[in-house]
N, C-alpha and C positions, 0 to 999 in steps of 0.2 A: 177140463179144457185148457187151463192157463197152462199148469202142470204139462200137458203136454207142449205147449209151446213153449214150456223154458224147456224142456228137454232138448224140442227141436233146435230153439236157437243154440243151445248149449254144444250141440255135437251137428248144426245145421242139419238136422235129421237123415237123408239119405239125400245122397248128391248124383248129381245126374250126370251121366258118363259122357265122353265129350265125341264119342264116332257120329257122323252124320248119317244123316237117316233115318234116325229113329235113334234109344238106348234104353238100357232099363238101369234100376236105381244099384249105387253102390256103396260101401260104407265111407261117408263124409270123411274128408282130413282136419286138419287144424284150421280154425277158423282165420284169413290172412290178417298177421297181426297191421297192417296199416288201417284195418276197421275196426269199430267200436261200439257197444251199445249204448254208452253215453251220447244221446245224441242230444248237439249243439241247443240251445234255448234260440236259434236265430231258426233253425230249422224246425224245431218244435213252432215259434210262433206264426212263420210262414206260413205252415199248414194248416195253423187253426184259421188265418186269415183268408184263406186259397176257402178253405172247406166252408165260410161264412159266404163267401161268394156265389157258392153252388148252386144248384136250382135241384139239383135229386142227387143220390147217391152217397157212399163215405167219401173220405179223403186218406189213405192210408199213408200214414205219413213213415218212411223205415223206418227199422227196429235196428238195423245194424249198416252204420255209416263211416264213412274217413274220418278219422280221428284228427286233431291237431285243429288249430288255428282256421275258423269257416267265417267266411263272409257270403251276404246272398248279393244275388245278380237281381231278384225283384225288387225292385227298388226304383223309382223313376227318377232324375236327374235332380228333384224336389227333395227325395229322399221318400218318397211316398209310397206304401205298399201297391203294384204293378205288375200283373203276371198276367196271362192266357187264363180266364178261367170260362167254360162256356157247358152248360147243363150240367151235366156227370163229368166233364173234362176238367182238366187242370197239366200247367206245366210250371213245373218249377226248378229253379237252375241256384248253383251255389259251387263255391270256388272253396276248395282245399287243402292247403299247403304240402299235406303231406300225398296227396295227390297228384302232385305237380311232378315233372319227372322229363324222359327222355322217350322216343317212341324212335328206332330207329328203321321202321319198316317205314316210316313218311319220305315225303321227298327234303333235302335239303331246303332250312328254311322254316322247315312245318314241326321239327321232331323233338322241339322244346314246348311243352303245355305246363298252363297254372296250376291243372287240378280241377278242370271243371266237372262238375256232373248234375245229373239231370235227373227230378221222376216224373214222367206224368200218365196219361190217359186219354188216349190220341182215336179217335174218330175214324182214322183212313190209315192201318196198320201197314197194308200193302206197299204202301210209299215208300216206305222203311226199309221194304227187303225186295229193290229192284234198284234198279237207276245204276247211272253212271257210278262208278267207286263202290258200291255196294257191294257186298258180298256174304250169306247165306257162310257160317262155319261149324255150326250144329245143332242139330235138332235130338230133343230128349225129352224124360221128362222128368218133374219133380212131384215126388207124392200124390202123382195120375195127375198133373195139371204136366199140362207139352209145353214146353220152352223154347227159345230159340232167339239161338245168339247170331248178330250181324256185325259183319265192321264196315265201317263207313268210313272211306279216307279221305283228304282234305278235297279230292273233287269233286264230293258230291254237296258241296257250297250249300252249306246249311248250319243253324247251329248244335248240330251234331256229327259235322265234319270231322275226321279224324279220332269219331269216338268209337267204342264198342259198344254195343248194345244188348242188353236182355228183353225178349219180349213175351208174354205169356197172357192167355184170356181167363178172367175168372168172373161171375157173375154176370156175364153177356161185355163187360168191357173188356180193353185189351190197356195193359199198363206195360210203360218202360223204364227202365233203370235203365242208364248208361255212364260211363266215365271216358275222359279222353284219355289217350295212349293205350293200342292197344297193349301194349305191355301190361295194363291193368287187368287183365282178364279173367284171371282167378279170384280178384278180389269181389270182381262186377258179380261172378257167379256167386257169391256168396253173400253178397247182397240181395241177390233177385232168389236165394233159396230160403233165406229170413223172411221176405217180405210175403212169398209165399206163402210160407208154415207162418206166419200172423194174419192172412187171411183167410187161410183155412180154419181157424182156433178162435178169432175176436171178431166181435161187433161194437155198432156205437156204441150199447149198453154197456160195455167194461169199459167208456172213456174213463173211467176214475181211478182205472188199474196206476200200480204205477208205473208195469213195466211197457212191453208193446203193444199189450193192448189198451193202454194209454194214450197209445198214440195215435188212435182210430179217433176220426173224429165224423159226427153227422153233420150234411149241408144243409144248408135252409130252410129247403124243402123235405126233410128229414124232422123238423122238430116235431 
């Protein structure tokens, strides 16, 4: 099982084709070099803390993230670990430089971003893929799990305004990856087909691994 999810991470197994509609799988490219498997110890700790808060479920924290210089956004003005965490939910937000960039599809104003991005496990998926500024840009799938990428631009006044989104259900939950700009969008893919192929492959029982499935962590109501 590990074996196969290094493989997968290693060639992000088969990627999912970008026509709307529907697609069927095709052979992955180069994994975008602005992500990384090293992922940050701020983001690694976040998510053991996120996942202590839980009431049921894992906390799958990615296997393959924005490389460079991260700071988290959970953090209350005290300095104090502070996120959204509610049953099996969780959201958690973090800023990375090399993320940061230009998005020239925004309006004047909006087309400069820090780098933020986001994972969580959202209760009312629907929300995500209607409203104002929203927009549905394809649907596929990855490894029989359906995907489905939105962009959100700065009208729809939220904090995931002007980002892209990946969204997909596995276990009766629905989880998001997202980054802002969408100029990020290949990257975002490639995130949300890692975190995938780590949860089709790991459970809490390999938290000891030391690669992605390492990075599974159980909630409270898990022990």
């Amino acid at each position: 099982m590990r074996l196969r999810l290094a493989l997968a991470l290693a060639g992000l197994g088969t990627a999912a084709s970008m026509g709307c509609g529907g697609g069927t799988e095709s052979p992955a490219a180069q994994v975008d070099p602005r992500l990384t498997t090293d992922v940050p110890p701020v983001v690694r700790h976040d998510c053991e803390l996120a996942a202590a808060e839980m009431d049921s479920g894992v906390l799958f924290c990615p296997p393959l993230v924005p490389r460079g210089a991260t700071t988290s956004q959970n953090r209350s003005s005290r300095g104090r670990f502070s996120t959204d965490v509610n049953g099996d939910s969780y959201d958690l937000n973090f800023v990375a430089d090399v993320a940061a960039g230009f998005d020239p599809s925004q309006p004047s104003g909006f087309r400069d971003h820090i780098g933020h991005w986001r994972i969580a496990v959202v209760d009312r998926p629907a929300g995500l893929l209607a409203g104002r500024g929203t927009k549905v840009i394809s649907r596929s799938k990855v490894s029989g799990v359906p995907l489905t990428l939105v962009e959100r631009r700065w009208v729809a006044y939220d904090l995931d305004a002007g980002h892209v989104l990946a969204l997909w259900s596995f276990a009766g939950r629905t989880f998001v990856v997202s980054l802002h700009g969408f100029e990020n969008r290949d990257a975002l893919l490639d995130m949300a087909r890692a975190s995938i192929a780590q949860m089709l492959s790991c459970g809490p029982d390999d938290a000891t691994d030391d690669g992605a499935c390492g990075l599974v962590f159980a909630s409270k109501g898990e022990d």
